[in-house]
C-alpha angles and dihedrals in degrees: 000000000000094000087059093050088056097049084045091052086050106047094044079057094053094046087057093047086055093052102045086053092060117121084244097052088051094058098051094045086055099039090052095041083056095042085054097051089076100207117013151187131219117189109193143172114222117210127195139183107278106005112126089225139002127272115237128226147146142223126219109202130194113156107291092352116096135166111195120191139190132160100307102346123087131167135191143191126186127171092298109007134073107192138183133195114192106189102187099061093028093246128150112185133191131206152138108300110244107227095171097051107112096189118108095230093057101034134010100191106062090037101102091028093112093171109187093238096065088028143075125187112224105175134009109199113200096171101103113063091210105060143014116244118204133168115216124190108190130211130268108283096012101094111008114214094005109107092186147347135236120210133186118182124182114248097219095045110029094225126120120265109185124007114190128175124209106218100184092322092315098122115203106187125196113200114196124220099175137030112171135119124256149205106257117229110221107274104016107146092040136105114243105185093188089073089059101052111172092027120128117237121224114182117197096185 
């Protein structure tokens, strides 16, 4: 009797390993281990067709608050205001802030957020011992342009690793070489214009 008990034990184990290493379990153990860091940091490198190297940036993220950087471009929301300073041609805009967009580039905060409902899991790739490898095709309207996603997430810390969009078979890949939260300087996620003497201003608004 005992000796069933155990292979019981054991089967109902395996059975919740199995679960737990769904696409969808993955998503939801990485969506809740971001929602508990509070304020965060994510240091990338982007990587597009033809470009001899990749291009580095970063993502400061509060709650609904972001700043995103790379090279000369840098955008910011805070709790009324989207901004972007556009350092090569001298520009500061100002707009809505856009609090629905799920692409990295508009709006951080909503960029590893895969809810089931605007998301489908195609593929679920367990080969590689280091990372999670999952293919995402997302719903229409959710990401326009972007026919499906590409999503790697490390086994040991539950944080993306490389996010990548296929934009018509264009693939943009953002590899990520940091994920961890961080303290918040004051005013961070605000536009100081002093800072940009000389800039247009252009205000969409």
């Amino acid at each position: 009797m005992k000796r069933y008990v155990i292979l019981l034990w054991a089967l109902c184990a395996s059975l919740a390993v199995g679960a737990q290493n769904s696409g969808e379990e993955v998503l939801r153990s990485m969506g809740e281990k971001i929602a508990a860091m509070g304020p965060y940091r994510v240091d990338f490198t982007l990587e597009m067709p033809g470009a001899e190297s990749g291009s580095k940036g970063y993502c400061v993220v509060d709650g609904e608050k972001f700043v995103i950087a790379i090279e000369d471009l840098k955008q910011g929301r805070n709790e009324e205001l989207l901004w972007t300073v556009n350092g090569t041609n001298r520009e500061i805009s100002l707009d809505e802030p856009k609090p629905h967009s799920r692409s990295l580039f508009d709006n951080p905060t909503k960029a590893f957020d895969f809810a089931e409902e605007l998301f489908k899991v195609e593929s679920f790739d367990q080969d590689d011992k280091a990372v999670w490898e999952l293919i995402l095709l997302p719903n229409s309207g959710v990401l326009d342009g972007v026919e499906r996603i590409v999503l790697k997430v490390g086994r040991k810390t539950n944080l993306p690793t490389l996010l990548g969009y296929d934009l018509s078979g264009m693939g943009l890949f953002v590899r990520i070489d940091k994920f961890a939260p961080c303290k918040l300087s004051e005013g961070v996620f605000n536009l100081n214009a002093a800072d940009y003497e000389g800039y247009e201003i252009i205000d969409f608004r």
